[in-house]
Structure formats: structure tokens, C-alpha cells
C-alpha positions in Angstrom: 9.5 20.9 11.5 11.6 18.4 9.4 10.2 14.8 8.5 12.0 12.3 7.5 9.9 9.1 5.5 11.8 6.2 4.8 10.2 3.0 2.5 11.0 0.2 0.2 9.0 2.1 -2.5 7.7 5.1 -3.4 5.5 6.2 -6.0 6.2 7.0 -8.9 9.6 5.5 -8.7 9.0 1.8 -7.8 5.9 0.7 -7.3 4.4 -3.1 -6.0 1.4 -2.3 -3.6 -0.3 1.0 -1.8 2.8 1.7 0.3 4.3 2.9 -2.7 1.1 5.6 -3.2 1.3 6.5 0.4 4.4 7.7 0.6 4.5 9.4 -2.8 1.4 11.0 -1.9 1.5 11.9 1.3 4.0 14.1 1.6 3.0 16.5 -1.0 -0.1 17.4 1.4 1.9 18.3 4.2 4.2 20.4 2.5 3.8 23.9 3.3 4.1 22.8 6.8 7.2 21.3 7.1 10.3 20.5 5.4 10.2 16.9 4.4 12.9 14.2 2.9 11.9 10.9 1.6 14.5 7.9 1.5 14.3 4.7 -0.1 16.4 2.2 -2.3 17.5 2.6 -5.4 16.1 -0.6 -7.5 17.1 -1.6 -10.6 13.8 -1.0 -12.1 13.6 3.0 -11.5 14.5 4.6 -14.5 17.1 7.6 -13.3 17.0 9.3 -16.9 13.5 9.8 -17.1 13.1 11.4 -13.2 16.3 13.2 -13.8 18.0 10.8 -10.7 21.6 12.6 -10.2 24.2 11.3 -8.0 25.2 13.5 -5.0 28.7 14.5 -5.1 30.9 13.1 -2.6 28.0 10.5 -1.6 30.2 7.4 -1.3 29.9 5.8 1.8 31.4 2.6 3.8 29.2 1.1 6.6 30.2 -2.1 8.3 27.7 -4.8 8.9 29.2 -8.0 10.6 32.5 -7.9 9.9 32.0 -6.9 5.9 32.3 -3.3 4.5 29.7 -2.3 2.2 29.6 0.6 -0.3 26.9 3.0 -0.8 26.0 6.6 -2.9 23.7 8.9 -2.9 21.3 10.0 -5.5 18.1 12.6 -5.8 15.5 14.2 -7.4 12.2 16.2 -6.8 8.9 14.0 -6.0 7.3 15.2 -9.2 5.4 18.3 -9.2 6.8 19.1 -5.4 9.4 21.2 -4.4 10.6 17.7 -2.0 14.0 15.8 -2.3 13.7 12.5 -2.7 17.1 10.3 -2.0 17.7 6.6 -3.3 20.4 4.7 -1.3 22.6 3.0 -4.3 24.0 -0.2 -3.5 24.9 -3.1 -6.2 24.9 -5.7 -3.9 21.3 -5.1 -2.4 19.5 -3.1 -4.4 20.6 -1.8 -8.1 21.3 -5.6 -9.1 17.4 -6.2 -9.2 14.7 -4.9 -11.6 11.8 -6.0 -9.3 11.1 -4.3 -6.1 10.4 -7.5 -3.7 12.4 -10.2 -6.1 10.5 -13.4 -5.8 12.6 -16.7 -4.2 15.1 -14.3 -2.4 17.4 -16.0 0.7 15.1 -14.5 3.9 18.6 -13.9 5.7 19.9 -11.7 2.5 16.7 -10.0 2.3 16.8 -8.7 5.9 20.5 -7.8 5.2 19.0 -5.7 2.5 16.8 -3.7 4.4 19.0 -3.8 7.3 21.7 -1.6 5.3 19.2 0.3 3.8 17.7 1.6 7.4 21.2 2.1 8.7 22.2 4.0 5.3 19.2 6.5 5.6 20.3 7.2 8.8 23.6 8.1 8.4 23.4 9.5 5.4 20.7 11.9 7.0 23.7 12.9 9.4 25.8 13.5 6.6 22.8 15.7 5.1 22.7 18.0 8.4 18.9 16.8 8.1 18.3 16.4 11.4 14.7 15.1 11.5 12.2 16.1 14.2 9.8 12.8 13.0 11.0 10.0 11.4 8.1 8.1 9.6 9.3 4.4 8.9 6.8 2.3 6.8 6.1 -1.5 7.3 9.1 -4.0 8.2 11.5 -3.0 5.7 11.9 0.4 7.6 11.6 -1.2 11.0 14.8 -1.2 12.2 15.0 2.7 12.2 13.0 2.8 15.6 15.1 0.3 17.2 18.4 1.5 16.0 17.2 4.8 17.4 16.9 3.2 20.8 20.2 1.3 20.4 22.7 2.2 19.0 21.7 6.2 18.2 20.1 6.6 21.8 22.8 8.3 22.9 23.8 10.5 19.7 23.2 13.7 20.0 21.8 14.6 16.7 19.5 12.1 16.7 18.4 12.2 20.4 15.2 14.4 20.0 13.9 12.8 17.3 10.4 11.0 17.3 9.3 7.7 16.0 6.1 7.0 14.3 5.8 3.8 12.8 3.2 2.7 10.2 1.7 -0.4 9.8 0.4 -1.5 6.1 0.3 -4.9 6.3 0.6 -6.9 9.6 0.9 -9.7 8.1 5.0 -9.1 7.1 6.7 -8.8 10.2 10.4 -9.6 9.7 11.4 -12.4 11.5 15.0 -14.2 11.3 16.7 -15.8 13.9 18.6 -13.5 16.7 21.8 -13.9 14.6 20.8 -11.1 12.2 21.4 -8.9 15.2 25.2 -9.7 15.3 25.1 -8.3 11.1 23.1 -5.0 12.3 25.7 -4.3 15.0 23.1 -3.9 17.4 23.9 -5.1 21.5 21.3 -8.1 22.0 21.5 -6.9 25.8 19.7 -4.0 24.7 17.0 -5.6 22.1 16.8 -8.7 22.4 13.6 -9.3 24.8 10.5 -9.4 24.9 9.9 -5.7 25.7 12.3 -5.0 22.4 12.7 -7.2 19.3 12.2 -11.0 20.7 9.4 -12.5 20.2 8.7 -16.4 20.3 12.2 -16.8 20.0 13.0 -15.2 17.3 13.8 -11.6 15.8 10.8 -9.7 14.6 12.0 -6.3 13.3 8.0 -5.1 13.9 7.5 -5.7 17.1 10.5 -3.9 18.0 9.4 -1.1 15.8 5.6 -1.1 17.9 7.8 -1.4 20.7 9.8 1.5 20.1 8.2 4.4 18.2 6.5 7.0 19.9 3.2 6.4 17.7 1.7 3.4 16.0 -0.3 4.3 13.1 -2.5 1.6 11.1 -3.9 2.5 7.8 -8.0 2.7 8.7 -9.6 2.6 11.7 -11.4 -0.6 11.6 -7.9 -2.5 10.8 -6.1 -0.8 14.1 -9.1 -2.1 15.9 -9.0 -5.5 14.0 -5.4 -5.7 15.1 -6.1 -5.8 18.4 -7.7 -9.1 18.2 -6.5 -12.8 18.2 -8.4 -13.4 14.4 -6.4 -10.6 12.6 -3.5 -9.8 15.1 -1.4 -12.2 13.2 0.3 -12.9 16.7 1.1 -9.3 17.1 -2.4 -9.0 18.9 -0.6 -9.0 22.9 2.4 -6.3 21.7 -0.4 -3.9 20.3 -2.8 -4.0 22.8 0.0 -3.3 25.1 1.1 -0.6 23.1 -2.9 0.6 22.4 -2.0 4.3 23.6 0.3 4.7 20.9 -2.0 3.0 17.9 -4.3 5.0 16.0 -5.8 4.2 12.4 -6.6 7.0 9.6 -7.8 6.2 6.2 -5.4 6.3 3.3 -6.3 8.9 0.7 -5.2 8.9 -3.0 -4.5 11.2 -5.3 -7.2 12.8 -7.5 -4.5 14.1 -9.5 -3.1 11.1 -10.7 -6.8 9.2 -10.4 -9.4 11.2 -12.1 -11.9 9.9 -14.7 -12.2 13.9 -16.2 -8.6 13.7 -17.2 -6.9 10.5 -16.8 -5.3 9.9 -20.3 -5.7 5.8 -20.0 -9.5 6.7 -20.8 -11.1 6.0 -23.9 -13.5 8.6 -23.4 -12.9 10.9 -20.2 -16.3 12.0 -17.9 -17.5 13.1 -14.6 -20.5 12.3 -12.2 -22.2 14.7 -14.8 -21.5 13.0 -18.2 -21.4 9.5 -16.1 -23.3 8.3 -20.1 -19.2 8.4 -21.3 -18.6 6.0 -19.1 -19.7 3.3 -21.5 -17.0 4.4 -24.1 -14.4 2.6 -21.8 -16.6 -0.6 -21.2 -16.2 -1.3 -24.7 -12.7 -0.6 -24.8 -12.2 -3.5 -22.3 -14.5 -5.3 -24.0 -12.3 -4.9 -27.1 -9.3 -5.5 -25.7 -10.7 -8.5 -23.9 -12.1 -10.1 -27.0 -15.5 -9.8 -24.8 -19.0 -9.3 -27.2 -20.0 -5.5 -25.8 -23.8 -5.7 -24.5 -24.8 -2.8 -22.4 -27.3 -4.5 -20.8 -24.9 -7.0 -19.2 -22.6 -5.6 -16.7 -18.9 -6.0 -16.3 -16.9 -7.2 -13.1 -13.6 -6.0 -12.5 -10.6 -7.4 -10.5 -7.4 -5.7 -9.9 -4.9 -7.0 -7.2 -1.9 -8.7 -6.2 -2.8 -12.7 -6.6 -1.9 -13.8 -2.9 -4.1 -15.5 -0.5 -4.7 -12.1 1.3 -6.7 -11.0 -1.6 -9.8 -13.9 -1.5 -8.7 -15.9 -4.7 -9.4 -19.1 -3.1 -13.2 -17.6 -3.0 -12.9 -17.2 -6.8 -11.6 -20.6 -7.5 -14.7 -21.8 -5.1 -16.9 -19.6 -7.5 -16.1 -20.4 -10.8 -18.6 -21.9 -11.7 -21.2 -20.1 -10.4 -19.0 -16.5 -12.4 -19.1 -19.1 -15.3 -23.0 -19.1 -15.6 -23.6 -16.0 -13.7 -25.4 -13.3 -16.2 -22.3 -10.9 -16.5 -18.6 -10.9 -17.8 -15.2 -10.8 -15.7 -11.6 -9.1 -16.2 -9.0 -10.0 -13.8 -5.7 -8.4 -13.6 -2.7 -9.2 -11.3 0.1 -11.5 -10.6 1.8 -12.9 -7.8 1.4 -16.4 -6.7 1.9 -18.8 -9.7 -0.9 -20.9 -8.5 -3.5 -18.2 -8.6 -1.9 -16.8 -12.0 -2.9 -20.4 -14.0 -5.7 -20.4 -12.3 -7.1 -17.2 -13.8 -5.1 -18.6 -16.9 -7.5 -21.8 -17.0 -10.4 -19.5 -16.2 -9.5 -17.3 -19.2 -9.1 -20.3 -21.7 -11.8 -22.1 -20.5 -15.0 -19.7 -19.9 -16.4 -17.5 -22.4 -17.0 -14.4 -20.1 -13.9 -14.4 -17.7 -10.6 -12.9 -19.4 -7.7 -12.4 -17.5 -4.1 -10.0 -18.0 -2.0 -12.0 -16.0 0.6 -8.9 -15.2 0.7 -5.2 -14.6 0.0 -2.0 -16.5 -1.0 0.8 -15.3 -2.7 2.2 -18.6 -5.0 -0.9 -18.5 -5.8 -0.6 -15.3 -6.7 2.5 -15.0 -8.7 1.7 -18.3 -10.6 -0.9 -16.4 -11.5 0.6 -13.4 -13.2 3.7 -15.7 -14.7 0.6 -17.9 -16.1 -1.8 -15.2 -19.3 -1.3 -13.5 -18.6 -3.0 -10.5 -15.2 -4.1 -8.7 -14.4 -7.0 -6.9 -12.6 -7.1 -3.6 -13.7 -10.7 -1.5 -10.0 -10.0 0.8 -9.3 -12.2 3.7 -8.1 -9.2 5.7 -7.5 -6.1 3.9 -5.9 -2.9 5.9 -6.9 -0.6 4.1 -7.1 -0.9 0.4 -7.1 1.8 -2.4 -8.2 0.1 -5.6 -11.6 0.5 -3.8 -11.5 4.1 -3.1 -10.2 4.2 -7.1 -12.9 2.3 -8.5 -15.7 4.1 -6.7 -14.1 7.6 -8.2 -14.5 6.0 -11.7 -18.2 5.1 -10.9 -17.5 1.3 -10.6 -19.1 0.0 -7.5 -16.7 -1.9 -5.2 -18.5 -5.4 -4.1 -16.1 -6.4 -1.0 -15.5 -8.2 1.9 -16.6 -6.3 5.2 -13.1 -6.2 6.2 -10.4 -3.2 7.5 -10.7 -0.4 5.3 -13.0 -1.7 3.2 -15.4 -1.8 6.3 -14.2 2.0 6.8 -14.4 3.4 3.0 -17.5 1.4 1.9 -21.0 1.9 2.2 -23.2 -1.0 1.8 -26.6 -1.6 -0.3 -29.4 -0.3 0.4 -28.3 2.0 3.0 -28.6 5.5 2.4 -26.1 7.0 0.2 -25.1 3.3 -0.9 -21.4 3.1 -3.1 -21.2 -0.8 -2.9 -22.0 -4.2 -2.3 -20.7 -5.4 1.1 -20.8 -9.5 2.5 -19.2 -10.7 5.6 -18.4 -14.3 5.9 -15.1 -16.0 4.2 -17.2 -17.9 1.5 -17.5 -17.9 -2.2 -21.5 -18.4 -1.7 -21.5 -15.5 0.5 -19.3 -13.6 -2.4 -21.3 -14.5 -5.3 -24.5 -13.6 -3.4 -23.4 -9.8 -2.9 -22.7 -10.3 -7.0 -25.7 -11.3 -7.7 -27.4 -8.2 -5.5 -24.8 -5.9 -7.6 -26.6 -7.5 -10.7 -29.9 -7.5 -9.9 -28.8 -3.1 -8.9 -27.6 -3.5 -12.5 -30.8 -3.5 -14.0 -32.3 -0.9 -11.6 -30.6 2.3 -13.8 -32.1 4.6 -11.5 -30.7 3.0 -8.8 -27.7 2.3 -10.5 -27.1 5.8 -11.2 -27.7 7.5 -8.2 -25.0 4.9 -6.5 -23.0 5.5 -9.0 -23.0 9.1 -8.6 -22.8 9.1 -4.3 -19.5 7.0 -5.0 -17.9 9.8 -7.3 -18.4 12.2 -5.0 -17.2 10.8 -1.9 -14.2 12.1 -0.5 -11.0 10.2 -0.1 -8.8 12.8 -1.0 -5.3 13.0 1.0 -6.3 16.3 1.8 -8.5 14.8 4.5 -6.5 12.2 5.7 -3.1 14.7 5.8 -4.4 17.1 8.2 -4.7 14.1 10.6 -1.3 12.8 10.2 0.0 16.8 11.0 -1.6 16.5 13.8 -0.2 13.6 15.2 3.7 15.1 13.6 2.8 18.4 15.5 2.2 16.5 18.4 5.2 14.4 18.8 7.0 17.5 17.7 5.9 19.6 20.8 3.9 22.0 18.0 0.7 23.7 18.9 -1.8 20.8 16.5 -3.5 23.5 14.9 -0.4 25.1 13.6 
């Protein structure tokens, strides 16, 4: 069985959200049971020399979009520590000429022409690479236009005519929508796609819906967010196409990788530990604290956000909170960027409380440094469709305090239930936020308590190995393969 997974990013290659950690993860789990390519573009940002990126010879290739030829390349490597070839689609005008994955302030029209090219490239240039792909695993708009080109203009090539679709969907809430003149660029017959059964929808061109439409199967990443889907409050006006499409959706959890996420070995540490020496733990609080220019006190506890700042996340509950965090008994690091009013925001927080410090960026060394220093983690998202910064956090022994929300609903299990990992609230509200904080602190002083949760959220289980054996069944299936094989 060949697979074919095509993505704006892939980890560890580009990186700006979970997508990126799907896909670089997934794959390796699935393996030794088929042979698998990835595609995605080659931004200016992924350092070739360092992943040994080499340029196929004979890879240039002309494609016509509109009535403008563009130029492309080829170039590979291995997904590290796999024996799978992973191929980035070189183009200067769309890709290469950028050192950010989604550039901020970008025309919308150009940035469907980027993805656009990109989905046609991957699947021509898997036609030049004999890989003729039994599934073909496109992630989130970006890759959308795969399904429907596959039901235009490839429907009746024969090397792509018993190929599957399976679609997955991230984030709902980034559809791809541009106005039906985008399908003249794509080359694609609007007698064909454009309705309501196909890409149209209010109007307009949305490269999702055609993609729902489309594939063969719908996957959402948890179970409680293909569910929330299906409703008016979280359908994001996709709610009638899905439910329409229900036989096709399904939702399984995301895993990560405990290879690459493991307090026992995770360099970023000050002081590495398991579930067993869970004491070490507070070698990395005060490295935080240090770096922070936070006063280390072991009896106060630290609170830990690490996220894209966009309104998806819950920062407006944070701004509503401030200053109940600013004379709450504990201290807060916040790390992220993204919207610049939410970055001055934890800016003016950082200036102007003594216990809430912010990083207003990205590194992954200091992340990783936070989540094994914190003692609880913060996640009060609006919607959240799966999440992994939770399933991270509770494997460093920080307790996620989180919105009751997607895969945060799925992956989370609330105080005091039995086998507790975290602090759960339900309502949109910063009052509602700050009074599953103030639960967490009261835990906080409980250190048997404490403890034991702490321990039940290290040893839970959100390994991909899990979550892969669900996605081969669903490839097996579409591929005609007996599911257990």
C-alpha cells in the first residue's frame, strides 16, 4: 500500500502549529506497513544543509496556471530517523522567497495561488515519480484542492483513477474561500465544481468544502471536535456539508511523539526525571524562574501558557483576568506570538505585574523548558480541535487547566474524578477560568494530591502508537486491505 501525505508543514522542517507534528509524526508509525511519501513546500525558513535537502536531478518542471507558466524543482531527504522520502516543491515565486511559513499581511488571492500550485505540483510530480498513491492524505485547506482536482481534472487519468481521498480536518475554522475566479487560475471546469454539491458555497469558493465534498473519508483530529462540528456553535458554517457528509467523518486523537517529548531525556531540561524522580522536577521550576527574573518559592506554584496568541486560544479571558492573575497567590509565564494586540498585551502584563513574565516569540528549548518547569498549564481555548501542548504538559507532570472543549474534552480528565490529570471549566468566561485556577491552587497545596495527579498524567497514554493503528485501519479500508493486515 502506498500513501501519499501532502501539507504546508511538516515537522521538523517548518513548523507554525500541530499540523506540522502530525505529519512528521505520523508516518513513522505506519511504516512497516506501507510505503509512504510526504510532500510539502519548500519555505525559505528550512535549512537544506542541516537535513541534507538535495535537489532531484532532472526535477524542473513548467505548470500553467491561468495563462502564466510557472517553474518548479524537486528536492528530498529522509524524515529523520525513518527510512521515508520526504519531497519539498521549490518555487521562488511562492514559496523559497519567504522565511515564515504562513507570512503575515499576505494578498488572500496570492496566497490561494500558492497553495493552488503547490497541490497541483505534488500531483504531478508524483506522476513523474511513478508513485502512484493508493491513499492520498491531504491536510487542512492548503492541501484541499487535491480531492477536488482528483474529481476534475484527474477523474479520468488513469494513474490516478483508483486512488482514495481522506481528507483531514485540523482547524475548521480556515476554509479557503476566494471568489469563483480562482477557479479560472487552477484550470479547473466550473461546470464541474462549482455548486453546491462541489466547491460553492454562499457564493463563493471554499477549497474545504469541496475537499468534505470529495474525499472518500473525513477525519477530525478528536472525537469530541468531529462531533462538535456537526453543530451550528462550532461548525463555523460548515455544520450542513458535514452532517451531510457524517458517514464519511470520524475523529481520532492526535498522539505525539515521546521521542521527541520526554522529560527522562529531553536535553532543554535542567535536570531530566520521570514519574519516579518526579522531586527533579523542581530543578526546571527554578530555571524558569531564573530566566524569568521570577523570586523561586516552592511553595507557590507556577502557571504556564504556551500557544499561538489568536482569538481561538481564550486570550480575551486573560485580559478579563488580569487582575484577578495579578493578585492571585501564584506566578505566570506566557509564551507565543501572533496577533500584535494580544502580543502588547502580555507585553504590558509583563512590565506591569510582578508575577506575570512573558517571551513574546518562539523557541523550542524554552518551551520545552517550561512545560518540565511549570506545575500547571493553561489552555482557556474558545474551540480547540484537538490540541497537543496539553497532552505535552501532562507528560512533563504539569497539570493542563483547560477549557472543556474538542480534544481537550477528549484527552483531559477533570478534578476530583478518579484518575484526575487536570483542571477542567466550561463556560467562555475569565471568572469561570480563574475559578478552575484557583481549584488547581488550592490542589497545589494538597502534595499528596498533587502527586498522585501528577503521576496519573505521566503515565497516560497519547502515544502515536495508539492513534496510528486507527488511521491503518481506515487506509486499509479505503484501500480494499483486510483492516487487521
Amino acid at each position: 500500500m502506498k500513501i501519499l501525505f501532502a501539507a504546508a508543514e511538516v515537522a521538523p522542517f517548518s513548523k507554525a502549529g500541530g499540523l506540522a507534528d502530525v505529519v512528521g509524526s505520523l508516518p513513522k508509525y505506519i511504516e512497516d506497513d506501507a510505503e509512504i511519501a510526504i510532500f510539502t513546500p519548500l519555505h525559505g525558513l528550512i535549512d537544506v544543509d542541516k537535513y541534507g535537502i538535495k535537489e532531484l536531478e532532472n526535477s524542473e518542471m513548467w505548470l500553467t496556471f491561468g495563462n502564466q507558466g510557472h517553474k518548479f524543482r524537486l528536492f528530498m531527504c529522509k524524515l529523520p530517523d525513518t527510512n521515508i522520502n520526504v519531497f519539498f516543491v521549490h518555487n521562488d515565486w511562492y514559496f523559497t522567497c519567504f522565511k515564515e511559513v504562513y507570512p503575515k499581511w499576505l494578498d488572500t488571492r496570492y496566497e490561494h495561488e500558492r497553495y493552488i500550485a503547490f497541490s497541483l505540483a505534488v500531483l504531478e510530480y508524483a506522476k513523474a515519480l511513478n508513485f502512484k498513491a493508493d491513499i492520498i492524505h491531504s491536510n487542512d485547506w492548503h492541501t484541499a484542492m487535491i480531492p477536488v482536482y482528483l474529481h476534475s481534472n484527474y477523474r479520468y487519468d488513469d494513474f490516478w483513477k483508483n486512488t482514495k481521498s481522506v481528507f483531514e480536518i485540523h482547524n475548521l475554522a480556515y476554509q479557503g474561500v476566494w471568489f469563483e475566479d480562482v477557479l479560472d487560475f487552477a484550470n479547473m471546469r466550473k461546470d464541474i465544481v462549482y455548486n453546491e454539491w462541489g466547491v460553492e458555497h454562499y457564493g463563493k469558493v471554499n477549497w474545504m468544502k469541496g475537499a468534505i465534498n470529495y474525499s472518500d473519508k473525513i477525519i477530525a483530529v478528536s472525537p469530541n471536535y468531529a462531533r462538535e462540528i456537526l453543530t451550528g456553535e462550532y461548525g463555523e458554517g460548515m455544520d450542513y456539508t458535514l452532517r451531510m457528509n457524517q458517514n464519511k467523518l470520524v475523529g481520532i486523537v492526535n498522539g505525539i511523539d515521546y521521542s521527541t517529548f520526554n522529560p527522562k531525556t529531553d536535553k532543554c531540561l535542567a535536570a531530566n526525571y520521570t514519574y519516579r524522580t518526579i522531586d527533579k522536577k523542581e530543578e526546571n521550576k527554578k530555571a524558569v524562574c531564573e530566566y524569568f527574573g521570577l523570586k523561586y518559592n516552592p511553595e507557590r506554584p507556577l502557571i504556564a501558557l504556551i500557544s499561538r496568541l489568536v482569538e481561538q486560544k481564550g486570550i480575551d479571558l486573560i485580559r478579563g483576568a488580569e487582575n484577578m492573575m495579578k493578585n492571585s497567590d501564584a506566578d505566570y509565564v506566557f509564551l507565543g506570538s501572533g496577533n500584535s494586540d494580544y502580543e502588547n498585551l502580555f507585553i504590558w502584563l509583563s512590565n506591569n505585574t510582578p508575577n506575570i513574565r512573558t517571551y513574546v516569540g518562539y523557541k523550542a528549548d524554552l518551551a520545552n523548558l517550561i512545560y518540565a518547569g511549570s506545575d500547571f498549564f493553561l489552555m482557556p481555548s474558545k474551540f480547540e480541535p484537538c490540541g497537543l501542548s496539553q497532552l505535552i504538559a501532562m507528560h512533563y507532570g504539569s497539570l493542563p487547566i483547560v477549557r472543556a472543549t474538542g480534544g481537550l474534552e477528549d484527552t483531559v480528565v477533570g478534578y476530583p474524578l478518579n484518575d484526575s490529570t487536570g483542571f477542567k471549566f466550561w463556560r467562555y468566561d475569565s471568572r469561570d477560568m480563574m475559578q478552575a485556577v484557583n481549584c488547581a491552587l488550592n490542589v497545589y497545596k494538597e502534595k499528596p494530591t498533587l502527586e498522585a495527579m501528577r503521576k496519573t498524567a505521566m503515565k497516560s497514554d497519547f502515544s502515536w502508537d495508539v492513534s496510528a493503528e486507527k488511521y491503518l485501519q481506515i487506509y486499509n479500508e479505503l484501500a480494499g486491505r483486510p483492516v487487521n493486515s
